[in-house]
N, C-alpha and C positions, 0 to 999 in steps of 0.2 A: 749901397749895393744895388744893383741892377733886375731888372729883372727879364729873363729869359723868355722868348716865344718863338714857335716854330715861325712864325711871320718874320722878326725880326732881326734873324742871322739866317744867312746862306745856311743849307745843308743841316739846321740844328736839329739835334735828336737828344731830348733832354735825360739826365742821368737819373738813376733811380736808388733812390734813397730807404733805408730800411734799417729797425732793430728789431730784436728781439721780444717788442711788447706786445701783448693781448690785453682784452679787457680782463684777463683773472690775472694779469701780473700785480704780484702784491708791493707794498709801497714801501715794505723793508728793502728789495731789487733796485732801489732808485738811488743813482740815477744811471738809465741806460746809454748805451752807446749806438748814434745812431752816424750810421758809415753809408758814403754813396760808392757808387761805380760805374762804369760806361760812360757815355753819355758823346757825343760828338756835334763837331759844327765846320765847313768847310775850309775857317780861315782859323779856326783855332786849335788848342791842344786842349784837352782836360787834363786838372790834376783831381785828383779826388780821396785821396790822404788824407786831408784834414776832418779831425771827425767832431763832433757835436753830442749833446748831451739831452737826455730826456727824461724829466723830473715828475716822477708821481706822487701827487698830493691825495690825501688823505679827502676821500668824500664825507658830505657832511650829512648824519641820519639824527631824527628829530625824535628825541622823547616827550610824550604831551600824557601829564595824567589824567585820569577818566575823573570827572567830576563825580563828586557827593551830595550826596540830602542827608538830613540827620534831622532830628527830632532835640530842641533844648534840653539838657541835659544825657542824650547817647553818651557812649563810651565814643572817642575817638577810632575814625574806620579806619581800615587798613588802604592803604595807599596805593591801586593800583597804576598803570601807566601802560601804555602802546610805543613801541619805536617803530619811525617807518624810514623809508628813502633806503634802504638796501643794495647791492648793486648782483646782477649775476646770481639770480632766485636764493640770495645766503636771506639767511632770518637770525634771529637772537640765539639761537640754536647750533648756527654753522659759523656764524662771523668767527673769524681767527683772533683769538684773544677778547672776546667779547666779555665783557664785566656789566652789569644791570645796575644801572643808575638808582639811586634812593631817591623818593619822592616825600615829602613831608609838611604838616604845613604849624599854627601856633593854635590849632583849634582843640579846645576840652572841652571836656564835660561842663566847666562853670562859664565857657563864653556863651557870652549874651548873645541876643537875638537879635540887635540894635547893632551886633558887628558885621553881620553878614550881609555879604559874604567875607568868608576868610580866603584866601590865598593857599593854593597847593604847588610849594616849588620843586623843582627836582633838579638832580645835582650830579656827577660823581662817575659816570658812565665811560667808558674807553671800549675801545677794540684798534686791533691794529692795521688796518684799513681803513676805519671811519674819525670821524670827530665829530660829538653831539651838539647837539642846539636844544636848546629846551625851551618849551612852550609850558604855558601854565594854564591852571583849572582851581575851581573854587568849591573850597566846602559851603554849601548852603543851610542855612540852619531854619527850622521852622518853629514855630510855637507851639507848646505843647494844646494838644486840642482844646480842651476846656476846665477853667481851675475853678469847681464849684466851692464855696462856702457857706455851709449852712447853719446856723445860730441853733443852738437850743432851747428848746422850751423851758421854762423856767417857772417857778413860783416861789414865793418868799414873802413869810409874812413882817407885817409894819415894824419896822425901827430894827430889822437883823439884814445883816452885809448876804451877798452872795458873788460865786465866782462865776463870770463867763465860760461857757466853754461854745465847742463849738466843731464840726466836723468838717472834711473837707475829700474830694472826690476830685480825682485827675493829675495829683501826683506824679512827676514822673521821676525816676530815678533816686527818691529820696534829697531832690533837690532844694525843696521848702523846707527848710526843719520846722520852723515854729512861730506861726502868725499870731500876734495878738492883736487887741481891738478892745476897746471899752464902751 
């Protein structure tokens, strides 16, 4: 196909082409019809019949969830999450057909501190205007402050057995059931 300039044809006065679209046309509308008319040139004819098609695709808005701290042994946190890229001031609130993606990740109460971080995926998200992307965040896990163990005093006279015992301070969650030591 050629392409047309007022330089390059006698007398041309080029046709002017239009649909129906705005930036709120929704992407159920697709595909539009896009029709010219007018348009003139000294040594030719216009036809402008044939008409063309205009396909709106689905924008793409990104869930990314907020990372975590936790302390070894918390309860796993609740998983929050932001979407952004919105188009025409809509939010999670106004999207047409907007459904909120779940965010989740493999971290409890008994992962180690030696795994972190863990991984927070998120998943699952629609609207009928968008298509999600998902970005990812990490639970961080930290050490429980300080695990004291203090020995108790003991006495015991010659040739009789005695039992260790022994306290201990910084506990968290009921994590350690039962440390021994001899």
């Amino acid at each position: 196909a050629s392409t047309l300039s007022s330089g390059s044809i006698a007398g041309y006065s080029a046709p002017t082409c239009t649909s129906s679209y705005s930036s709120t046309t929704n992407v159920s509308s697709s595909p539009l019809t896009i029709s010219c008319s007018g348009g003139s040139a000294t040594n030719y004819n216009f036809t402008t019949t044939a008409t063309a098609n205009l396909t709106i695709s689905k924008t793409t808005i990104y869930a990314t969830p907020d990372a975590k701290n936790v302390t070894y042994g918390d309860s796993a946190p609740s998983y929050t999450f932001q979407v952004t890229g919105f188009k025409n001031s809509q939010t999670t609130s106004s999207a047409s057909g907007y459904s909120a993606p779940t965010c989740t990740s493999s971290y409890s109460s008994t992962t180690n501190v030696s795994s972190s971080p863990v991984a927070i995926t998120c998943s699952g998200g629609s609207a009928d205007n968008y298509s999600f992307s998902y970005n990812s965040a990490s639970v961080t896990i930290a050490k429980i402050a300080t695990l004291a163990i203090t020995a108790a005093n003991k006495s015991v006279n010659f040739g009789n057995s005695f039992t260790n015992s022994y306290s201990t301070t910084g506990l968290g969650s009921g994590v350690i059931s039962g440390l021994t030591y001899t």
